[in-house]
N, C-alpha and C positions, 0 to 999 in steps of 0.2 A: 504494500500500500504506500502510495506516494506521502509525501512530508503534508503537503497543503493538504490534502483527503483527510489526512491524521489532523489537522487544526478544525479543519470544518467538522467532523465526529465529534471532538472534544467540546468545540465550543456549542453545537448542537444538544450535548448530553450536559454538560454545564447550566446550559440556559431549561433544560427540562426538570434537574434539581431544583433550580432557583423558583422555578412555578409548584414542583412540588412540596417546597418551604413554604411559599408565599401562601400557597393554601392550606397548609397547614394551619399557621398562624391565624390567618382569616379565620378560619373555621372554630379555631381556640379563642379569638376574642368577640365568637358570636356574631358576625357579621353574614356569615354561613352558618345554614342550619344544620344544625345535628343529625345523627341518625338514631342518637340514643337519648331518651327521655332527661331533664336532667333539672335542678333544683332552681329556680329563678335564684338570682344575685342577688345582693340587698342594693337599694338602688342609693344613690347619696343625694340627699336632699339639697337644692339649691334654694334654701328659704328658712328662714329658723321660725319654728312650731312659739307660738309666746306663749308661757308660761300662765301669763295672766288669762289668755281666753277661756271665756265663760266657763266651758266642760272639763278644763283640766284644772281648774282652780278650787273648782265644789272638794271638798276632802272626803275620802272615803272611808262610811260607815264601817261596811263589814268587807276586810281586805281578805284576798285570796291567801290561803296560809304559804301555797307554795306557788307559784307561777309554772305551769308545766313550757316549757322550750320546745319549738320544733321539733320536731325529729332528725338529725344528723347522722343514721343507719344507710349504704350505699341502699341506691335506688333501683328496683327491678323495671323489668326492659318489658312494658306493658304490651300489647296486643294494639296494631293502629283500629282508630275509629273507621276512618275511610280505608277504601281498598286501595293498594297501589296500581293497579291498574290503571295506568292513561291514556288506553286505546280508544280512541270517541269516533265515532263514525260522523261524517260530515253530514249526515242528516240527524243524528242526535248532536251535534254540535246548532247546528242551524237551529232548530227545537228552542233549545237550550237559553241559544243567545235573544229568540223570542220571545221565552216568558221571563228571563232577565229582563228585558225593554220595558214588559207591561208590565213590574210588578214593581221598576224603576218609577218608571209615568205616575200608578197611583199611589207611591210615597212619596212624590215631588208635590200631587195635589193636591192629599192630606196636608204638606208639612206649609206649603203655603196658604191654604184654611188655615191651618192653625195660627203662624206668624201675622195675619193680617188682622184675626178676629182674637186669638186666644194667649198672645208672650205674654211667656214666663207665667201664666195660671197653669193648673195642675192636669187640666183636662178641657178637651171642646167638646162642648153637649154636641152631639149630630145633628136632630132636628131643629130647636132655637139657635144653632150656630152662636151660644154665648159664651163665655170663659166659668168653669166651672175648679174649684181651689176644693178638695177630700183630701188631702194627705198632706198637710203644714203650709200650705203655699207656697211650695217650695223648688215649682214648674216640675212637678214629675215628668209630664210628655216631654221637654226640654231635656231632661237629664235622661232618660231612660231611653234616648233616640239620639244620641252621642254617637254611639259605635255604629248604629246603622248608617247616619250619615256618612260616618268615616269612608264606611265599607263598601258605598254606592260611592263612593270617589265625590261625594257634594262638599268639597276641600271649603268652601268660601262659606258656607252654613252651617257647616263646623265651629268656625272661627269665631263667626257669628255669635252661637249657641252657649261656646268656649266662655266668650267675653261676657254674657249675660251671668252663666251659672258661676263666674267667679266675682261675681257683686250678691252672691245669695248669702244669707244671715240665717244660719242653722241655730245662732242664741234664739232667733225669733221667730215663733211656733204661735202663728196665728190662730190652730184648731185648738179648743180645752184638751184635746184627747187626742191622740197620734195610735195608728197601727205600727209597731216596731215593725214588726214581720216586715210587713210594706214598703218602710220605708229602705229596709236592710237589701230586702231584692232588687227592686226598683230603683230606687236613690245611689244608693252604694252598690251595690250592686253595675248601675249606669257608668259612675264615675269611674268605676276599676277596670270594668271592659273596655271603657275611651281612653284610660291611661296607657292602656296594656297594650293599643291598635296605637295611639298618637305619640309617647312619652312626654306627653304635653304635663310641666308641674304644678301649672296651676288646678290641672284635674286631680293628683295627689293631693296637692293642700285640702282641699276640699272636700276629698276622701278619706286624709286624715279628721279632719272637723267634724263632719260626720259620723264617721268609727267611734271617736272620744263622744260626742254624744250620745249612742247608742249603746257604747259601754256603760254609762252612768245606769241604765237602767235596766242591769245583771246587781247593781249595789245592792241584792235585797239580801237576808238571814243565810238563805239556802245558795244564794248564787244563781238561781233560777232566773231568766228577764221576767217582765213586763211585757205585757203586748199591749193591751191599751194602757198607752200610760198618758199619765199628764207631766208634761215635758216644766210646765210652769211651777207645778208643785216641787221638782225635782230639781229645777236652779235655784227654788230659796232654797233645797235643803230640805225639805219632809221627810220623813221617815216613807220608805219603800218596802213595798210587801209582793211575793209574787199571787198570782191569782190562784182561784179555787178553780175557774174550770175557763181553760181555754182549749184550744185546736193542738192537739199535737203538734201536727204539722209546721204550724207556726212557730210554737215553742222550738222545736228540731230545724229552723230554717237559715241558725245564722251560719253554720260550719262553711260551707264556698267562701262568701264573703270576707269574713273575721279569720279565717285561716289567710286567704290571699293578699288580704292588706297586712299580716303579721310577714309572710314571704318579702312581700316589697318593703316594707319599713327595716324590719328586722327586730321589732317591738311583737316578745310575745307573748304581750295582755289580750288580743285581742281572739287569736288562735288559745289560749288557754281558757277564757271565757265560754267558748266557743262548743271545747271538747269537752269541758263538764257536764256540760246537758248532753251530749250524746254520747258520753260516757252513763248517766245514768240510764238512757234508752236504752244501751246496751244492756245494763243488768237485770233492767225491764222486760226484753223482748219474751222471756222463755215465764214467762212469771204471769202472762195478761190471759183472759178468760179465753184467747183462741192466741195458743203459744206464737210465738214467731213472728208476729204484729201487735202492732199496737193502736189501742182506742184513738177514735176520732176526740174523743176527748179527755184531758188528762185534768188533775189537780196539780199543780206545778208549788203552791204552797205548800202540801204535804207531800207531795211527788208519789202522789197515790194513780195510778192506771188500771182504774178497775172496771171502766166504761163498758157497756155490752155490744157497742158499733164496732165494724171493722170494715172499713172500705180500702181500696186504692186510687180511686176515680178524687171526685169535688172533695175540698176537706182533708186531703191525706195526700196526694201525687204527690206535691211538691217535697213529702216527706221522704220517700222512697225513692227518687229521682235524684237526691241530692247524696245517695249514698255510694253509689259506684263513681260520682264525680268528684266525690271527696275521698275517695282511694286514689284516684288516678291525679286527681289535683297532689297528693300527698306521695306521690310514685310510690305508691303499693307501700308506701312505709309504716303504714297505719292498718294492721290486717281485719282489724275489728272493723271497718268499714265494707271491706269483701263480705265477711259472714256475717254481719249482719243482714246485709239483700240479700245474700243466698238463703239464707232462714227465713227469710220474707216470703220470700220467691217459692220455694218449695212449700208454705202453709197459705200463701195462696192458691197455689196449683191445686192444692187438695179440696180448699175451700169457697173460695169467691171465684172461680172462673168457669162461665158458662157457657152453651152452646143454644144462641139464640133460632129462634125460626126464622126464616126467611124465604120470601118467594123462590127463590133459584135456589133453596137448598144450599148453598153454599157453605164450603167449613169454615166458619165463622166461630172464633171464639173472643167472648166479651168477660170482665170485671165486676161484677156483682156486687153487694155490701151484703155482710154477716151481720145476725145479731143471734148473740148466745143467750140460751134462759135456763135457769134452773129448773128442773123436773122435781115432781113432786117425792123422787125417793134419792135427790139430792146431785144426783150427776146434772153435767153439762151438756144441753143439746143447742144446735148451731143451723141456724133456719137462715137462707140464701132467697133476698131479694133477687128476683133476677130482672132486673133492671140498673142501665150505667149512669152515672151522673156524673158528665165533666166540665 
C-alpha cells in the first residue's frame, strides 16, 4: 500500500473515532436520547425560592418524623410503551397526518373561544360562552393546556399562556373551599408536563408555589391531605384534620405529581408526603371487604377502608391508572407499585368484569362496580352491577 493510501486510511479512521467520541459525549450529556431508562437530574434553579412566601413560612404543626428520600437503587430497563416499529405505510401516514390537521383546527378554535371570551378564568361554559372560575381562579384551562400547546408546535400561545400563569397568586384562593385532588392533576400537574416539554423556569417557580401549597395540606395528625380544604383557614394557621369520608381515588392521587416535582427539585418532602398515603393503600389492599381493591370511599381521618363499593370506572380510574405510572415514573424502583395493580388487576378479573350484550355479539368485555353484603350467617357475598360509569 502506497504512503499517501496509508494517510488517507489513517486520517479517515481518525476522523470516525473522533465522531465516535463526539457521540458519545453527546449522548452522556443528554442531548441524545438514551436507550436505557434513566433517573431525571436534579435541575439547578435559576431563581431563589423566598423564604418569606406565604406557604413556606406557615410552620408546621405535625412534622414528618422521618422524611423518606428517593430511591437511589440502579434502575431496571422497563418494557417500551410504544412499539419500535417505524414502518408507516404512506397511506396510514396520509391518514395520520389528516386527523392531526383536524384535531389541530379544533384546538386552535376552542383555544381562541377561550382567549377572547374566557383569560385566565378556570373554565368557558359552552353554551353562555361566559368565563366560569371552580377551582381557585387560578385559569385551570390556561394551565392545564401548556403542554398541549407546546406539542401542536403553537410556540407564540405558549408564551403567551407562559406570561399570564407566571402573574398567578397561588396565596390567593378566591373559592372558601378548593379540591386538592384537582388542583394536584390539573394545576401541577399542567405546570410539570410544560416544564418537562419547555424547560421554561418560570413554569418550575410556579410549580414549586404550588407543590409548597399543597403540601401544607398533608399538615394534619395522621399525615393524611385534605381534599376539600379551605386554603384560607390554612394560611392563618387553623388546626387541620383529615376527612371522614372522601374518594379514595382522590386521596391516592398525588404520587405522579409530588414524586416528579421531588425528581426535578431534588427536595424530598414532597415525594415523601406522597408515598405515605400509598404506603398505607398498600397495607390496605388485602384487608378491604373484596381483597385486592379498594372502596370508593375511605375514612382518611381514621384510615379506616371498610366501604362496601368497588369500582374501576367514575370515582376510582384515576386511582388504579396512576399505579403502573408510578412504577415506571420511579424505574421499577419502587416494587410495591407493580403488585399492587397486579393485585388489582387479578380481583378485578374475578370480580367486576363483565360481558355485556350486544347486537353483533361481539366479545366485549366491560368494568362493572361491586358491592359486598353480609349474609345472614355472616360471610361475605359480592353482587356485580353490570353497568360502567366513566
Amino acid at each position: 500500500m502506497s504512503r499517501a493510501r496509508r494517510q488517507i486510511l489513517s486520517a479517515c479512521l481518525g476522523a470516525f473515532l473522533l465522531l465516535l467520541l463526539y457521540r458519545y459525549h453527546r449522548t452522556n450529556d443528554g442531548i441524545l436520547p438514551s436507550t436505557t431508562p434513566h433517573a431525571a437530574p436534579e435541575v439547578i434553579l435559576k431563581f431563589k425560592i423566598n423564604p418569606k412566601y406565604l406557604w413556606r413560612k406557615i410552620p408546621v404543626r405535625y412534622p414528618a418524623t422521618e422524611v423518606q428520600q428517593l430511591p437511589v437503587t440502579l434502575q431496571k430497563t422497563l418494557p417500551k410503551v410504544q412499539s419500535g416499529d417505524s414502518k408507516v405505510s404512506r397511506l396510514n401516514l396520509d391518514r395520520q397526518t389528516t386527523r392531526q390537521s383536524a384535531a389541530k383546527e379544533a384546538f386552535e378554535r376552542c383555544w381562541k373561544s377561550y382567549q377572547s371570551l374566557a383569560w385566565g378564568a378556570d373554565e368557558l361554559a359552552p353554551l353562555s360562552g361566559s368565563p366560569k372560575s371552580m377551582l381557585g381562579e387560578w385559569g385551570a384551562t390556561l394551565i392545564d393546556n401548556l403542554d398541549t400547546l407546546w406539542i401542536m408546535g403553537m410556540h407564540d400561545e405558549f408564551k403567551k399562556a407562559v406570561a399570564a400563569v407566571a402573574n398567578i397568586k397561588f396565596e390567593d384562593a378566591q373559592s372558601s373551599e378548593i379540591n386538592t385532588h384537582d388542583v394536584n392533576i390539573h394545576l401541577l400537574g399542567g405546570l410539570l408536563a410544560a416544564f418537562d416539554l419547555s424547560a421554561d423556569q418560570k413554569l418550575l417557580e410556579k410549580s414549586i408555589e404550588l407543590g409548597d401549597m399543597l403540601y401544607v395540606a398533608f399538615d394534619t395528625p395522621n399525615r393524611m391531605p385534605i381534599i376539600h380544604w379551605n386554603a384560607n383557614k390554612a394560611a392563618h394557621r387553623e388546626e387541620q384534620l383529615a376527612e371522614e369520608n372522601v374518594l379514595g381515588a382522590e386521596l391516592g392521587s398525588f404520587v405522579l405529581e409530588f414524586t416528579r416535582l421531588s425528581q426535578i427539585t431534588g427536595d424530598p418532602k414532597y415525594f415523601d408526603a406522597a408515598q405515605r398515603v400509598m404506603e398505607l393503600f398498600d397495607t390496605k389492599q388485602d384487608t378491604t371487604r373484596l381483597a385486592g381493591l379498594w372502596p370508593v370511599s375511605v375514612n382518611a381521618k381514621e384510615k379506616l377502608f371498610d366501604d362496601d363499593t368497588f369500582t374501576l370506572g367514575a370515582e376510582a380510574s384515576s386511582l388504579y391508572k396512576s399505579l403502573p405510572r408510578a412504577y415506571a415514573l420511579l424505574g421499577g424502583k419502587v416494587p410495591m407499585y407493580r403488585k399492587m395493580y397486579e393485585n388489582a388487576t387479578l380481583t378485578a378479573t374475578a370480580h367486576n368484569v363483565l360481558r355485556p350484550m350486544n347486537p353483533g355479539g361481539e366479545d366485549v368485555l366491560l368494568s362493572g362496580t361491586v358491592r359486598v353484603a353480609m349474609t345472614d350467617d355472616g360471610n361475605l357475598q359480592t353482587y356485580l352491577e353490570s353497568q360502567m360509569r366513566y
